[in-house]
C-alpha positions in Angstrom: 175.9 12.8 32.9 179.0 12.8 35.7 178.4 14.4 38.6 181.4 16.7 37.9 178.8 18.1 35.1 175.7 18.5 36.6 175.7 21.4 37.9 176.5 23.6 34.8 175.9 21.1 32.4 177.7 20.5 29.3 177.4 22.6 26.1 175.8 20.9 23.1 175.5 22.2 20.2 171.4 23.4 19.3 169.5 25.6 16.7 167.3 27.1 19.7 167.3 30.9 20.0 169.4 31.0 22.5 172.2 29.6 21.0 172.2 31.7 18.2 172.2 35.2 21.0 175.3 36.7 20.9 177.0 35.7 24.5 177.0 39.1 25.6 173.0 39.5 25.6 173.1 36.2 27.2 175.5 37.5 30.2 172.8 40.4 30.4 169.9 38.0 30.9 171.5 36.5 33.6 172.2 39.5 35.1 168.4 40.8 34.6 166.9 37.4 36.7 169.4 37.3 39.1 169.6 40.2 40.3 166.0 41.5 41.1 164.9 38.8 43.7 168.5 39.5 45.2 167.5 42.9 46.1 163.6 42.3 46.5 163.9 39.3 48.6 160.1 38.5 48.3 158.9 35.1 47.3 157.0 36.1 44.2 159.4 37.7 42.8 161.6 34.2 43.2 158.9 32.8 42.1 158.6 35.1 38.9 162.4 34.6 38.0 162.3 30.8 38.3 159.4 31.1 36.1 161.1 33.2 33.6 164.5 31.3 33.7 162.9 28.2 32.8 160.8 29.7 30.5 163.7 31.1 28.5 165.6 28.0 28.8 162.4 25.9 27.6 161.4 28.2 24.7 165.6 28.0 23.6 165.0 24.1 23.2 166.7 22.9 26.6 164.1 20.3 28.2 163.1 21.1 31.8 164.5 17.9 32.9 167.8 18.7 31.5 167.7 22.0 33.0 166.9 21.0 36.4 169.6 18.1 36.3 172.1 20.1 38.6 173.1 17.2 41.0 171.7 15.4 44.2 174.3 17.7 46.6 172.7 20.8 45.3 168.9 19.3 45.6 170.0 17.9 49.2 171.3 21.3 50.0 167.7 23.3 48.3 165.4 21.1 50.4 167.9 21.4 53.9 167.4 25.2 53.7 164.0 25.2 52.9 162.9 22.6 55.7 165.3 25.0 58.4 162.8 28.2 57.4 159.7 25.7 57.4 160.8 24.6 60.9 161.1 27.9 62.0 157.4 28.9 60.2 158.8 31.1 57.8 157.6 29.4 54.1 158.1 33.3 52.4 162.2 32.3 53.4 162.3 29.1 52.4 160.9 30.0 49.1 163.6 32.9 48.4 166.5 31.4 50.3 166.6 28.4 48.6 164.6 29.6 44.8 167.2 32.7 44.9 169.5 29.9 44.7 167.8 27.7 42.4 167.2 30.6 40.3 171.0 31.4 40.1 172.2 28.3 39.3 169.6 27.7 36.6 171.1 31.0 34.8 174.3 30.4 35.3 173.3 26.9 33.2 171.1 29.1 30.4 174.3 29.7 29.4 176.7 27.3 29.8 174.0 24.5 28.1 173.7 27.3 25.4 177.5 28.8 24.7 180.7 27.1 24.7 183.5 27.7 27.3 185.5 29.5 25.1 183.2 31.7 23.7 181.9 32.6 27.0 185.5 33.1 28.3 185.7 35.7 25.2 183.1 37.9 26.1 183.7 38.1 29.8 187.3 39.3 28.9 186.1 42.0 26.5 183.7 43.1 29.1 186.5 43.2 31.8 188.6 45.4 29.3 188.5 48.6 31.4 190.4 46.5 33.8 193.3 47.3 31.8 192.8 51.4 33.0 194.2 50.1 36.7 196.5 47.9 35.2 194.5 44.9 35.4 194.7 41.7 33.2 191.1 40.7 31.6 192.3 37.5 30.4 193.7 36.2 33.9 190.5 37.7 35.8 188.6 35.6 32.9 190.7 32.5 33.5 190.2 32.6 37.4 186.6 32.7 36.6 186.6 30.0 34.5 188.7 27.6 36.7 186.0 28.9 39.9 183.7 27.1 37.6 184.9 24.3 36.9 186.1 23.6 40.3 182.7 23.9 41.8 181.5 20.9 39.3 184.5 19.1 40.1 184.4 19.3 44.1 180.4 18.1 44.1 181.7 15.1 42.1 184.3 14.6 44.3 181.7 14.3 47.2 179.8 11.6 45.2 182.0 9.9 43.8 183.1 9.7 47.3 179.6 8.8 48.9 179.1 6.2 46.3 182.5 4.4 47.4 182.0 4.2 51.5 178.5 3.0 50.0 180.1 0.2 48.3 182.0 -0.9 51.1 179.0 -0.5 53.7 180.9 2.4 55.7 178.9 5.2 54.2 177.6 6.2 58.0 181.2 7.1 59.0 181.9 11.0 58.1 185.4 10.7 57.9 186.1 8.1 55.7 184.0 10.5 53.3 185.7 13.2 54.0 189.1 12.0 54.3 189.0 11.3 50.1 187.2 14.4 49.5 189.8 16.5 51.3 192.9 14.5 49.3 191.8 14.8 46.1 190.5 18.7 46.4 194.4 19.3 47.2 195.3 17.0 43.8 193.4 18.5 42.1 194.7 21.9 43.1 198.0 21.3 42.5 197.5 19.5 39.5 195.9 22.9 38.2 198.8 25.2 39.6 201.6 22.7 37.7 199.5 23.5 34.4 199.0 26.4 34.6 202.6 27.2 35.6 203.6 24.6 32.9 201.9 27.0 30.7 203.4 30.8 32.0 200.6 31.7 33.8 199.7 33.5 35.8 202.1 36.3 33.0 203.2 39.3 35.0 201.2 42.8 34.1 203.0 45.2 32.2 
């Protein structure tokens, strides 16, 4: 797998339970692991949630080590906040700091491993259909949503695809000839997306 998709992985098609739960159920157990550690911000209950994701996502047929396959940034970035709090003896802040993450992420991929993009892009615009009370457009809230996504895979890539070519050339010590490619193609890649979605009307104006 890319680096661009390791973070939310890629949907493929399964017979597990979880691919069969309507997307809106699935959009609801997200919301009921993530949130509780959030607002409890004790380790065992990070500890509980990781162990439930990963029980839901093992019991829906996704293997652990596809579940846990979210990229070397985001591991590098995990064991960098957990080794700050160790250093400053606080294990209980390592462990929710950097699970509450872990645990977030790992959701976020219970359903994008389990539903398709446009399926998932359906639901969220139903649920945002109240929107339409204050004026609002569901299905541009839906598609900034879904472009945040894929941007976040896409900009991680970016950084390794980077790393792996100052590698090549024996320069991967110096920071700006990493971040100097990183930078450039985050602006292509944001104007590539603007000219698109101009090319197709978008954003439309709200009635």
């Amino acid at each position: 797998m890319n680096a661009q998709a390791s973070l939310l992985g890629i949907y493929e098609p399964g017979d597990g339970w979880l691919f069969r739960t309507p997307v809106g159920v699935k959009y609801l157990l997200l919301i009921a692991v993530t949130v509780p550690p959030l607002i409890a911000g004790t380790w065992w209950v990070t500890v509980a949630a990781l162990a439930v994701v990963l029980l839901l996502l093992a019991t829906a047929g996704v293997r652990t080590r596809r579940a846990l396959r979210i990229g070397w940034v985001l591991w590098s970035l995990l064991v960098v906040m957990a080794a700050y709090h160790l250093v400053a003896q606080n294990p209980a802040g390592a462990v929710v700091q950097s699970g509450n993450i872990l645990v977030a992420v790992l959701a976020a991929r219970m359903l994008t491993l389990t539903s398709s993009t446009p399926d998932l892009m359906d639901a969220l615009t139903r649920a945002l259909g109240p929107l339409r009370l204050v004026k609002g457009n569901p299905a541009t809230v839906s598609l900034a949503v879904a472009l945040m996504v894929r941007s976040v895979p896409y900009l991680i890539g970016s950084i390794d695809q980077a790393r792996d070519a100052t590698k090549a050339r024996g320069r991967d010590r110096n920071p700006a000839l990493l971040a100097t490619p990183v930078v450039l193609g985050t602006v292509l890649y944001a104007e590539r997306t603007g000219e698109a979605l101009h090319a197709r009307g978008l954003p439309d104006p709200v009635d």
